[in-house]
C-alpha positions as CSV (number, residue, x, y, z in Angstrom):
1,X,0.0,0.0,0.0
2,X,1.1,3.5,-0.6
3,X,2.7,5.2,1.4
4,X,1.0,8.3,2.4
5,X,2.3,11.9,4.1
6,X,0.9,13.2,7.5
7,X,-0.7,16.3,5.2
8,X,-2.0,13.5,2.7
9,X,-3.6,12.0,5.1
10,X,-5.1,14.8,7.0
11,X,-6.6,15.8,4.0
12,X,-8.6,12.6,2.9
13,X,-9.6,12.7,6.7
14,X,-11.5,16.0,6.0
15,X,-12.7,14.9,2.8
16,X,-13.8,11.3,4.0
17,X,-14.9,11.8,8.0
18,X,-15.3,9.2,10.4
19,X,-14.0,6.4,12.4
20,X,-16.6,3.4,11.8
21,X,-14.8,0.1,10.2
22,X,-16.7,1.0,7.2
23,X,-14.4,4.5,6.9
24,X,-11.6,3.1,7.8
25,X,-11.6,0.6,5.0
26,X,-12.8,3.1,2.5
27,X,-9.9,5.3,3.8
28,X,-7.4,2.2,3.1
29,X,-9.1,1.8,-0.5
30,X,-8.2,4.7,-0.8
31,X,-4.2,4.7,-0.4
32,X,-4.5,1.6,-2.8
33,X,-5.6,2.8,-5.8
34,X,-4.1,6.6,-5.5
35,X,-0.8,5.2,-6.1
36,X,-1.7,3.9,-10.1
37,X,-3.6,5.4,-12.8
38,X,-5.6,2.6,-13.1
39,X,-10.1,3.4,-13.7
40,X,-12.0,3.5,-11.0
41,X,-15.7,3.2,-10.2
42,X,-17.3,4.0,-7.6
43,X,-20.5,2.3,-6.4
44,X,-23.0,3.5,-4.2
45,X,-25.9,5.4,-3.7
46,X,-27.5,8.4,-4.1
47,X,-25.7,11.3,-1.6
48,X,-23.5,9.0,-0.2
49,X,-20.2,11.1,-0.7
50,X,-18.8,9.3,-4.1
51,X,-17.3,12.9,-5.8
52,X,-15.6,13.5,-2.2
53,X,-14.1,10.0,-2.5
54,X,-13.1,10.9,-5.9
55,X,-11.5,14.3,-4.8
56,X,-9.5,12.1,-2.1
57,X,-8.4,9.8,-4.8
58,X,-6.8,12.6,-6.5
59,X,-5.9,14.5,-3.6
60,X,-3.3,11.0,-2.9
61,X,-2.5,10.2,-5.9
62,X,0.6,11.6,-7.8
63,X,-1.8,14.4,-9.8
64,X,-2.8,15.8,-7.2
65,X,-0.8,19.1,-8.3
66,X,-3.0,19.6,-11.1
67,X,-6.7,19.8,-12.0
68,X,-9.9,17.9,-10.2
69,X,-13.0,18.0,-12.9
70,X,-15.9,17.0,-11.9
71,X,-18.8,17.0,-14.3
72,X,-22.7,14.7,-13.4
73,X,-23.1,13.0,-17.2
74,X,-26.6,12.1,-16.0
75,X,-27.5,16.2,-15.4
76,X,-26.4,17.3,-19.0
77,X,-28.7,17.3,-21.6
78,X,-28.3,15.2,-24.2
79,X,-27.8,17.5,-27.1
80,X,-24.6,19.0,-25.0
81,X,-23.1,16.0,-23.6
82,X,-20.8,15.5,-26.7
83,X,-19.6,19.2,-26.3
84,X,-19.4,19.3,-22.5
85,X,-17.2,16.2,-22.5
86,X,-15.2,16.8,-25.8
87,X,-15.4,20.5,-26.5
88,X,-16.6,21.8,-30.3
89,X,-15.3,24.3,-32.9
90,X,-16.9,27.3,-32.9
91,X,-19.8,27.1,-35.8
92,X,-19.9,23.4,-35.1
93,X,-23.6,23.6,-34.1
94,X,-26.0,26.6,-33.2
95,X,-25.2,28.6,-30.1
96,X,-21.2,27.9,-30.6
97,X,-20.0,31.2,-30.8
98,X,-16.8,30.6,-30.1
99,X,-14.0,27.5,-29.6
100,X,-14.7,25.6,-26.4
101,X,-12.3,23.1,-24.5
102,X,-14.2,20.1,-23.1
103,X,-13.6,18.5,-19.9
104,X,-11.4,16.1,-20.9
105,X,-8.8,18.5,-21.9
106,X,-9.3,21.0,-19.3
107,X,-8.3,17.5,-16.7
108,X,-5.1,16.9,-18.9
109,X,-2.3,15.6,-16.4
110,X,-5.0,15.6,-14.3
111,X,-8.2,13.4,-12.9
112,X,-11.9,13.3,-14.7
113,X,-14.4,12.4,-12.8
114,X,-18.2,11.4,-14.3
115,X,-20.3,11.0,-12.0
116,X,-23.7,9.3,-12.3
117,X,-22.1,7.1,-15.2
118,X,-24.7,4.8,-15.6
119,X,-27.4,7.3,-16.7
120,X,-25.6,7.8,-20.3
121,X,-27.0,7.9,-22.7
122,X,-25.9,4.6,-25.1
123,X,-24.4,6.5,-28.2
124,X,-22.1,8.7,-25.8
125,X,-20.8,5.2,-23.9
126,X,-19.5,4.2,-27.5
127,X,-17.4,7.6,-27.9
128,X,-16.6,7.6,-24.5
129,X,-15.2,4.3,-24.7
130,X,-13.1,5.2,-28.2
131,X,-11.4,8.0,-25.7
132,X,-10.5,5.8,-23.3
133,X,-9.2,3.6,-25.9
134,X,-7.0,6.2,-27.8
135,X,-6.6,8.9,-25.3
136,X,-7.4,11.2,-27.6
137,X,-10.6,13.3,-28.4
138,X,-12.0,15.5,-30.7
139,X,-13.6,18.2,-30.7
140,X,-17.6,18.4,-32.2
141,X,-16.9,19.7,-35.5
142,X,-13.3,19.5,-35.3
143,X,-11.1,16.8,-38.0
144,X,-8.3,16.6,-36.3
145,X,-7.5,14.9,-32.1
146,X,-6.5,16.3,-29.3
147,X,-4.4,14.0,-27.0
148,X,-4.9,13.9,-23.3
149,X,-3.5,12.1,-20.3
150,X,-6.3,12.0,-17.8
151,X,-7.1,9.7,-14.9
152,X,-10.8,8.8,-14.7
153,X,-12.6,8.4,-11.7
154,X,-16.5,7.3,-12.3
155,X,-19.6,6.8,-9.9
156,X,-23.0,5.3,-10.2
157,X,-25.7,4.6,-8.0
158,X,-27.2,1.9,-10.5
159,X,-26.9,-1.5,-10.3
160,X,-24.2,-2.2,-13.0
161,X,-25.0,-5.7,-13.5
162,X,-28.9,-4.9,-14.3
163,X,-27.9,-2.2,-16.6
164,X,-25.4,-4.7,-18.7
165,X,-28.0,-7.2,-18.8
166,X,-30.6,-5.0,-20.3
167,X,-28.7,-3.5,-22.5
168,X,-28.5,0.1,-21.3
169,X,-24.6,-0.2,-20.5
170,X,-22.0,-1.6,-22.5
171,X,-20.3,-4.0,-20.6
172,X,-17.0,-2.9,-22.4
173,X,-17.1,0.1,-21.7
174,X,-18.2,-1.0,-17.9
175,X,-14.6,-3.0,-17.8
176,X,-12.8,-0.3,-18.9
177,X,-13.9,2.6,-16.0
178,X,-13.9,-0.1,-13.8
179,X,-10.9,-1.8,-13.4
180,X,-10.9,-0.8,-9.7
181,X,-14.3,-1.2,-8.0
182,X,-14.7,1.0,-4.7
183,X,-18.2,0.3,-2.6
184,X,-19.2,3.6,-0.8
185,X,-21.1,2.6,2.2
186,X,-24.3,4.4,2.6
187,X,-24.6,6.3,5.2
188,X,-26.8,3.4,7.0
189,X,-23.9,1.3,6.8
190,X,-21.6,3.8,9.0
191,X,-23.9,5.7,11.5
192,X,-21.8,5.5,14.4
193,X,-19.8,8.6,12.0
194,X,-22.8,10.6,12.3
195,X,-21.7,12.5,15.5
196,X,-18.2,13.5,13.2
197,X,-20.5,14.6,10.1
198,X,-22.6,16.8,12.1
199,X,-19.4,18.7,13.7
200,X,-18.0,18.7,10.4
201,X,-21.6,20.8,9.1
202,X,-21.9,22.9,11.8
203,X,-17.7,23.9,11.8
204,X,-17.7,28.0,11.4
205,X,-21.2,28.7,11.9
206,X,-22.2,31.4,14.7
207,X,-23.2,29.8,18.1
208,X,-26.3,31.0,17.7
209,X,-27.0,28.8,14.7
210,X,-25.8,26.0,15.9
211,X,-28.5,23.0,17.5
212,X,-26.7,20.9,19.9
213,X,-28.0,17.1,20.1
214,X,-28.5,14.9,23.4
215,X,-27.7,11.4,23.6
216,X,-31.0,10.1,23.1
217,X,-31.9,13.0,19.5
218,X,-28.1,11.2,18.4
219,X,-29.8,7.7,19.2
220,X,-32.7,8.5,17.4
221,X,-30.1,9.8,14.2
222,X,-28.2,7.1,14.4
223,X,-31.5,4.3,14.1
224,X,-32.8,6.6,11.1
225,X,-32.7,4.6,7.5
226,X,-31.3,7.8,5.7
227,X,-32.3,7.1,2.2
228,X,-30.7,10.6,1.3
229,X,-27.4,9.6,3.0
230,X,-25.1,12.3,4.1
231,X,-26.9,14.7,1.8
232,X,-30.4,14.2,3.8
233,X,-27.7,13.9,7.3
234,X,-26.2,17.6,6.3
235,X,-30.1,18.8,5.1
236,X,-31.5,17.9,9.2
237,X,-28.1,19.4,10.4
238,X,-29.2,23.0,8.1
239,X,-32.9,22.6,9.4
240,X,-31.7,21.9,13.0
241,X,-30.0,24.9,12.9
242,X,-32.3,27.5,12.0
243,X,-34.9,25.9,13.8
244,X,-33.5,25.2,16.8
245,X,-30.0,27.4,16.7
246,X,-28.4,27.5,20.5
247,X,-30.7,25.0,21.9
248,X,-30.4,21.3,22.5
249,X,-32.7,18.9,20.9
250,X,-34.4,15.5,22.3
251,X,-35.2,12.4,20.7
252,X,-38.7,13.9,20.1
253,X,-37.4,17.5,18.0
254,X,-35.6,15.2,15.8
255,X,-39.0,13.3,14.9
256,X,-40.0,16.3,14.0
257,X,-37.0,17.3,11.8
258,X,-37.2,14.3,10.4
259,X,-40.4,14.5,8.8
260,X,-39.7,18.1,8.3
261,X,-43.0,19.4,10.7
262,X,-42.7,22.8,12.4
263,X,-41.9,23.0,15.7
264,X,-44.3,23.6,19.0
265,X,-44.6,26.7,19.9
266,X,-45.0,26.6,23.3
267,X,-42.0,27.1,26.0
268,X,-39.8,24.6,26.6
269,X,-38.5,25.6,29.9
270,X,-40.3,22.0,31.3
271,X,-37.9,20.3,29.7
272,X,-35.2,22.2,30.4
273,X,-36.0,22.0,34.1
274,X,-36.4,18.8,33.9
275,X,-32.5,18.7,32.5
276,X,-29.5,19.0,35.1
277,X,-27.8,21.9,33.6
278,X,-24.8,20.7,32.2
279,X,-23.5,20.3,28.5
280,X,-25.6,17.5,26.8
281,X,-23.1,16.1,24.2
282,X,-19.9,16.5,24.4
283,X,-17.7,16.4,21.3
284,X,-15.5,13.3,21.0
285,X,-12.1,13.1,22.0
286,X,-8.9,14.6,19.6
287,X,-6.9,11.6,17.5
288,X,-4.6,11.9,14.8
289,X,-7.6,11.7,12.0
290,X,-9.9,14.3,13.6
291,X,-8.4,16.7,15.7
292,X,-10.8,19.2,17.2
293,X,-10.9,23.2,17.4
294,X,-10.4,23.4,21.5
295,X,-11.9,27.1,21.5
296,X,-14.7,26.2,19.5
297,X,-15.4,23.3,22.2
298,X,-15.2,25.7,25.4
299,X,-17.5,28.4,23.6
300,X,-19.8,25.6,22.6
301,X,-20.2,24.7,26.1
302,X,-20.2,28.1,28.0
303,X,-22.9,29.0,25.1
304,X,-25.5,26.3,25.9
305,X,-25.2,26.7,29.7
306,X,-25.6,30.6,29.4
307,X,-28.5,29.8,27.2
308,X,-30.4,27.0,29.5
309,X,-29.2,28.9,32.8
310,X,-31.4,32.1,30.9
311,X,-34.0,29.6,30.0
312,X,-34.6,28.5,33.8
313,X,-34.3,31.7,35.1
314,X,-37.2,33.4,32.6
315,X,-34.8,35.8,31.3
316,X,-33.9,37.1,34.5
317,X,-29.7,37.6,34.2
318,X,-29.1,37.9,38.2
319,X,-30.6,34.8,38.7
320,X,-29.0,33.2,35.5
321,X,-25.7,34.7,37.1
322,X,-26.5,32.8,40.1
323,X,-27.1,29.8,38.5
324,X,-24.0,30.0,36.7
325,X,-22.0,31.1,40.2
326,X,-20.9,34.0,38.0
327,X,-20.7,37.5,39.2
328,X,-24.0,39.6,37.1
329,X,-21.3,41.5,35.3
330,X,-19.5,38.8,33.8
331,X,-22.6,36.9,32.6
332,X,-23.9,40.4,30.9
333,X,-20.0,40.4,29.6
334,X,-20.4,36.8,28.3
335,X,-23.5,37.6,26.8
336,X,-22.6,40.1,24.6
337,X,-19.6,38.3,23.5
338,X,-22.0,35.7,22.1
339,X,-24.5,37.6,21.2
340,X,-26.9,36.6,23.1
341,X,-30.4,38.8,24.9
342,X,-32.3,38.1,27.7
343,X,-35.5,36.7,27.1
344,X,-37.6,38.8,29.7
């Protein structure tokens, strides 16, 4: 396996975060086929992280210097695909006003990578798979070839196989992007990472729009199916936020995130009575593939118990102070560092 350095590896850690066995795996994967040029495809589902893979892949691998393309085959129309990928001459076809490089030239020396793959259209997988052959391409209304060294990374959320046997993907051109087959676990497969994605959404956002979670809302996360994966995961995370920004939620506020309902109106200082008034989740512990921001964790926590001390104290700051055994200066101090106003 390659060899990777300590910045290398920092890096994919940011692009691919977590600790479950599943991570870790994809993570080795990883160092494995960064170090050739071989095709890879990447095989998962829908929102489940495959272009950040990809952007790993190239961020390891020796052309990492040079350009990342990313371009979703299945989200260009059909009548541009040919120009997107290969470029045109300009009067090849109405509307080309001018010479335009495709993407394939514009990732020379570097990596390509199509995403949703299996949604092309047949007639493109032919000249896709001549490229591949030659290394060349040529432009739409062009004569002559352009040659290009690029490394291609593909995804798909279809099942391959299915596709081959209906016809709708050639299986030549199905052996030639994937050489290299990478599984991306859905995010089902690897919930115990959900604690790391949510601090990864909510990293440089004010306190304020920030919800914290309990053990029991991160219980509930963790037993959700996610059929969005991390995208649906970083949607909740969003929602959370403006919804519920400096408070922390219970297993019963992430129902209702979940199925995207609005939120009671009514106080919820019985609950937080009902709370001891500590910090309700605590971030996890630094290691050498997710450090933490320290500061960020002390504000974090002096936030939420200014914020629940206000909340039991209806507004009142002297008795907040009190409940804090803080001085009524320093808790109006506190507060305007955070931003944050008295509720009565």
């Amino acid at each position: 396996m390659a060899i990777l350095t300590a910045e290398c590896e920092r890096e994919i850690a940011s692009l691919v975060i977590g600790t479950s066995p599943a991570v870790q795996r994809l993570r080795a994967m990883i160092a494995r086929v960064a170090a050739s040029d071989v095709s890879v495809l990447l095989a998962g589902p829908s929102g489940s992280g495959k272009e950040l893979v990809a952007q790993a892949i190239h961020t390891a691998s020796g052309r990492s210097g040079n350009s990342f393309v990313a371009i979703n085959t299945g989200a260009i129309p059909a009548e541009l695909i040919e120009s997107e990928l290969f470029g045109h001459e300009k009067g090849s076809f109405t509307g080309a006003h001018s010479r335009r490089t495709g993407h394939f030239e514009n990732a020379h020396k570097g990596t390509l990578f199509l995403d949703e793959i299996g949604d092309m259209r047949f007639d493109m997988q032919v000249k896709l798979l001549r490229v591949l052959e030659e290394r060349i391409v040529t432009r739409v209304g062009s004569s002559s070839g352009t040659p290009v060294d690029v490394r291609i990374i593909s995804a798909t959320h279809q099942d391959m196989d299915s596709a081959i046997a209906e016809g709708r993907f050639r299986q030549d051109l199905f052996f030639r992007l994937g050489v290299v087959l990478v599984h991306v676990p859905s995010l089902a497969e690897r919930s115990e990472d959900i604690p790391f994605l949510i601090r990864h959404f909510q990293k440089g956002k004010p306190s304020g729009a920030i919800a914290h979670f309990d053990e029991n809302a991160l219980q509930r996360l963790m037993a959700h199916a996610w059929p969005g994966n991390v995208r649906e995961l970083r949607n909740v995370v969003e929602r959370a936020g403006v919804l519920y920004g400096g408070e922390i939620l219970n297993a019963d506020d992430i129902d209702l995130l979940l199925t995207n309902a609005l939120p009671p109106l009514e106080s919820r200082r019985e609950r937080l009575a009902a709370a001891p008034l500590s910090f309700a989740q605590v971030g996890p512990a630094p290691s050498k593939e997710q450090p933490i921001d320290l500061r960020q964790e002390i504000e974090t926590i002096e936030l939420e118990r200014i914020n629940m001390a206000l909340e039991l104290a209806d507004g009142i700051v002297s008795e907040a102070a009190r409940l804090l055994t803080l001085k009524r200066t320093t808790l109006i101090e506190k507060m305007r560092k955070y931003g944050v106003q008295a509720v009565a």
